[in-house]
N, C-alpha and C positions, 0 to 999 in steps of 0.2 A: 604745153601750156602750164601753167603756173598758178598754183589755184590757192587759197586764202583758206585754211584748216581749222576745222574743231576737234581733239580728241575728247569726250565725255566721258567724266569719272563720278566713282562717289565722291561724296565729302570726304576730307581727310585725307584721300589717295593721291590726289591732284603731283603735285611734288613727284611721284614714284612716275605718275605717269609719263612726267617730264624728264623724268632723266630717260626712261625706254626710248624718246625721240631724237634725244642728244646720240644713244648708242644706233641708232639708226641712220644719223648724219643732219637731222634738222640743228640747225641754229636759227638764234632770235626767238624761242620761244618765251609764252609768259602762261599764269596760271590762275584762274579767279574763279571762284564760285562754281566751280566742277566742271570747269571746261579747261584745255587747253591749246591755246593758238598756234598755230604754226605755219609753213607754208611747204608746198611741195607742189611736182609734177606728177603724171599718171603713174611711175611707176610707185612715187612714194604713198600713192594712195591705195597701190597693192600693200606695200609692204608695210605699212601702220596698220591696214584690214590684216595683214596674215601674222606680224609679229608683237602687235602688242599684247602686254600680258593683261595690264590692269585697267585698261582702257575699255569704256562702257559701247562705246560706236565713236563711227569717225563720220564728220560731216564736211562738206563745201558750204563754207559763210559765203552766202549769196549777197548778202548785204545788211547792215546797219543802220538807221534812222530815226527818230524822235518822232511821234505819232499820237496825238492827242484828242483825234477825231477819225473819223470814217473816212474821210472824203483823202487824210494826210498821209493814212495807212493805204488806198488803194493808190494815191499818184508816188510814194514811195516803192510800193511793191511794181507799179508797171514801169518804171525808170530802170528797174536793175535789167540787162538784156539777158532775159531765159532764154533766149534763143543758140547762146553761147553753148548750150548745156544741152538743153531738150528739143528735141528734132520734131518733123511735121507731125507723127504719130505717137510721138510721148505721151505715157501716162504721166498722170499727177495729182497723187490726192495731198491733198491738204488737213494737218493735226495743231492742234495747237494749244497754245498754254499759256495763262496771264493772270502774272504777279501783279501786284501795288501798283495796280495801272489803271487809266481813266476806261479807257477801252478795257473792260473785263469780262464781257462775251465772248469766250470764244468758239461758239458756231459760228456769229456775225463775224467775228476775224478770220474765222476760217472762211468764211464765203466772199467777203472781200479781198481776200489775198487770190482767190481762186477766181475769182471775176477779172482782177487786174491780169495776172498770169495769161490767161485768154485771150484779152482785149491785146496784150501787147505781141503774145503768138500769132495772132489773129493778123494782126498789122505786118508781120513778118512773112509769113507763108501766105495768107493772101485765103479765102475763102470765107461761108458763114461758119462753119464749125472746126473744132477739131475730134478725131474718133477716136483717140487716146487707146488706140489696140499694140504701138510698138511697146519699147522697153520701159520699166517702171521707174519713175523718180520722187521718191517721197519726199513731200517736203514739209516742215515746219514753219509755222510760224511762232515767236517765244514773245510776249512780253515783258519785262520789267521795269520799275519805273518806268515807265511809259518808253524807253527804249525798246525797237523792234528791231531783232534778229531774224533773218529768212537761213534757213540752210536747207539740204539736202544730205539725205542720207547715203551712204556710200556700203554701209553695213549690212542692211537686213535686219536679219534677225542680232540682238544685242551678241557683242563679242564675247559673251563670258560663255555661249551655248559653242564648245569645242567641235562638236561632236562626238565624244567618247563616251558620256553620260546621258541615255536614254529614258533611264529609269534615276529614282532620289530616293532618299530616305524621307522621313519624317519632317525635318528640319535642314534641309541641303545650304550648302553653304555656298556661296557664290564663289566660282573659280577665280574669278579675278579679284576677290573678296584674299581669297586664299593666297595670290601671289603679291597682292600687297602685305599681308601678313609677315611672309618668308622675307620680302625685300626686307622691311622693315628691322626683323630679326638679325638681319645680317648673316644669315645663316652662306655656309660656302655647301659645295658637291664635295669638299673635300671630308666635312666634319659629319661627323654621326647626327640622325635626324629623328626625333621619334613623335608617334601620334598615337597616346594611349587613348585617344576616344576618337576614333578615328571617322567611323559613322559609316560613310559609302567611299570613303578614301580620297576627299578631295585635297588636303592637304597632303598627303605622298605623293601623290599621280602627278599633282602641280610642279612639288617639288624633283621628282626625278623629271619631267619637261624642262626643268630649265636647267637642269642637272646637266642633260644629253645636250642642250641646245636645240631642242626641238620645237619650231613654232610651232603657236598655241591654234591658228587657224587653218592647219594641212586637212583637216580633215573636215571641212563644211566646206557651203559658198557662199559667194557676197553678192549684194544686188548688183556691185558695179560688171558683174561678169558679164552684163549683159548688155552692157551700153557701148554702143558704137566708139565713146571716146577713150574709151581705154582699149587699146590694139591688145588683142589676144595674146601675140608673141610677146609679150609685154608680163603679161601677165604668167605664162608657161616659164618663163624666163627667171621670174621672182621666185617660183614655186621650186623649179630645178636647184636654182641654189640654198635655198632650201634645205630642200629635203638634203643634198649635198653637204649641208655643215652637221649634219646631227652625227653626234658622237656615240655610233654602238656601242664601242668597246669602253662606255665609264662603269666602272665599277663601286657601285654606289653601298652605302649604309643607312639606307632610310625603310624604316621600320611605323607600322599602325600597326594597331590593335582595338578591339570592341567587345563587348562581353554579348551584341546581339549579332545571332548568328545569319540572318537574314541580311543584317548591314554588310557584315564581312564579306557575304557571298555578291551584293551589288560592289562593294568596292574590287573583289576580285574581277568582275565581268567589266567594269569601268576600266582596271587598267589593263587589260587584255586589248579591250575596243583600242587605246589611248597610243597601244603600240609597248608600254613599260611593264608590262606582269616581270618580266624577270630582273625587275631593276629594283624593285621595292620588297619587302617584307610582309606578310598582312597574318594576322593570326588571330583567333578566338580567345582572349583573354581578361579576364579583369582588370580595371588599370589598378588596381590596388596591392597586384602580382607582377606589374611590373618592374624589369631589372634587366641593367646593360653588365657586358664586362668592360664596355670602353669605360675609360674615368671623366671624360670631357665630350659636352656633344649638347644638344639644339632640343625642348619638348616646344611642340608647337601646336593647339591644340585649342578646338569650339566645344566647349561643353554647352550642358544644355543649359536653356538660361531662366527655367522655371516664370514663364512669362503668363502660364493659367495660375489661378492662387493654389490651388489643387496643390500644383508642384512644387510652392515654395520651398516647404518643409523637407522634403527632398534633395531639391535640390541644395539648402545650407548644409545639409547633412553630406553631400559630395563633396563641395566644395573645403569643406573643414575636412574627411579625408583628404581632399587632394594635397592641402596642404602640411599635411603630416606625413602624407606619401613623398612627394618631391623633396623633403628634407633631405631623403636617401640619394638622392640629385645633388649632392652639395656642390660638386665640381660643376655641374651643369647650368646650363640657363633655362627658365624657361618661360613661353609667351602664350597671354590665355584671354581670349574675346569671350564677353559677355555684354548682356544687357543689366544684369544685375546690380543694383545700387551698390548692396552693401556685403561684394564680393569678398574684401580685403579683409573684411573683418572674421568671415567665417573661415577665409582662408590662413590667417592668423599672419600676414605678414603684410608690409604696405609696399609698393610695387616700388622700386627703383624711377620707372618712370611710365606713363600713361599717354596714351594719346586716343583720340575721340574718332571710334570707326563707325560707318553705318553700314551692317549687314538686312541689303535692301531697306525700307526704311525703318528700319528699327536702329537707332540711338546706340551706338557700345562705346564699354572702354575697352584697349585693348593694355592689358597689363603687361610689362618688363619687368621680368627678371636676371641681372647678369650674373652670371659666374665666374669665377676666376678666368682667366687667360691661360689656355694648355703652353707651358714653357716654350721655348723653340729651339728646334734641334739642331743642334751646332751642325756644320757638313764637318764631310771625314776628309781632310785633307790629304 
């Protein structure tokens, strides 16, 4: 079967997320407001759960409709046939959310979605109740503008939880926060990679994943593991090749570092969990002792973003090091998220080029800096 897809992103990532589905084999996708469409069969709803990088959850758009009243929202919601989907003993709770919309209750949108879903189970299977003890299928209801979206979630728990990271720092960074980051950079597995504030090591770990080619989801599960419609050999099958493409033998140069030694030791136990400790570098250092012998190569890196007042002062005072330190960078590039207004100024340089991230909801820029281009080495004839 052939099912009508959301991938959910943040703001700003949208784009990255769409190209992960193109290299997956979806065409016709498109991309608005933190979602992206697509379509696929059971099996491509394993493999958008197991390989996208930057992708928030992946959902079944159950259906679309205009909903200005109570009455338009439940005979819209009982029209779409759930019975497609959820079987005699299906769970289903109902979440929801509403923007600029006339209907902007949403307990009452949740209990009429959940009324209609019933009424039309009810009509199908045949009885007074249903006992919601088999397999679980979440579902949302979204308003905007008064448009309604029904989906289902296929995920679980949100894709950025890998399994590798059990334990955070202070201030963690979202993984799939991190691999938009790196898309973004342009960074290759071939080029040197470094992360002087590296924190619990989300930006190595990430980057030697995509380094190896190692999806991002081998090591959790998804809700849809449990649902009748997606055939198990199906799923074993997705996994096996998989695991099958990851590339042990790359030999990488990606390199973090932190000057707290608590972090360091989470981002050691992260990439061990992650499968990569011998692919990355991690060490106890100040970034303001930082130094490569390579001449060309990638800093990619979340500082903090002094968002107590406490820390203002502090933090301009990093940031104006950092930027007196990365000078010694000059062949290098490098790319730096904050929330901070008025980064550039303390950093003393104005960014090449910027674009607007949100690490969870918090507002960032993410600055660009490029470096020269390392020559290219003629072949030896």
């Amino acid at each position: 079967m052939v099912y009508n897809l959301i991938a959910t992103a943040a703001f700003g990532v949208e784009a990255m997320v769409k190209r992960e589905l193109g290299w997956l084999g979806c065409e016709d996708t498109y991309a608005e407001n933190g979602s992206v469409y697509f379509r696929g069969d059971e099996e491509m709803i394993c493999k958008a759960n197991l390989w996208l990088r930057c992708a928030e959850r992946v959902l079944i758009n159950m259906g679309q409709f205009r909903a200005t009243t109570f009455e338009e929202l439940f005979q819209g919601t009982k029209a779409i046939p759930w019975e497609n989907l959820i079987g005699k003993h299906g769970a289903f709770p109902v979440s929801g959310k509403s923007v600029k919309s006339t209907l902007h209750s949403v307990p009452n949108c949740q209990k009429i979605v959940k009324k209609a879903i019933v009424e039309r189970l009810k009509s199908v299977y045949g009885g007074d109740w249903l006992d919601e003890k088999g397999p679980e299928y979440k579902i949302e209801v979204a308003i905007l503008n008064d448009e309604v979206t029904l989906t289902v979630d296929t995920s679980g728990m949100g894709l950025h939880k890998r399994g590798y990271r059990e334990k955070a720092g202070e201030a963690p960074l979202k993984e799939t926060l991190a691999c938009a980051m790196l898309y973004i950079s342009r960074w290759k597995p071939d080029r040197v990679l470094m992360d002087p504030l590296c924190g619990s090591g989300t930006i190595p770990i990430e980057a030697a994943m995509i380094a190896m080619n190692m999806a991002p989801g081998l090591k959790r599960s998804f809700a849809f593991e449990k649902w009748p419609q997606i055939p198990s050999e199906i799923w074993k099958k997705v996994k096996e090749e998989a695991k099958a493409s990851i590339h042990e033998e790359s030999e990488l140069r990606i390199y973090g570092s932190d000057i707290d030694y608590f972090a360091l030791k989470l981002a050691q136990e992260h990439a061990e969990n992650a499968g990569v400790a011998g692919k990355i570098h991690l060490q106890k250092l100040d970034f303001a002792n930082t130094s490569s012998r390579f001449k060309y190569g990638f800093i990619v890196t979340n500082p903090p973003y002094g968002e107590r007042l406490s820390d203002k002062t502090e933090v301009q005072s990093l940031y104006s090091k950092m930027g007196d330190h990365f000078k010694k960078f000059d062949t290098w590039s490098y790319y730096i998220i904050t929330s901070y207004p008025e980064f550039e100024k303390y950093f003393g340089r104005k960014a090449d080029k910027k674009r607007k991230l949100y690490n969870a909801m918090l507002k960032c820029e993410y600055y660009q800096y490029f470096g020269p281009k390392p020559p290219k080495i003629e072949p030896i004839l």
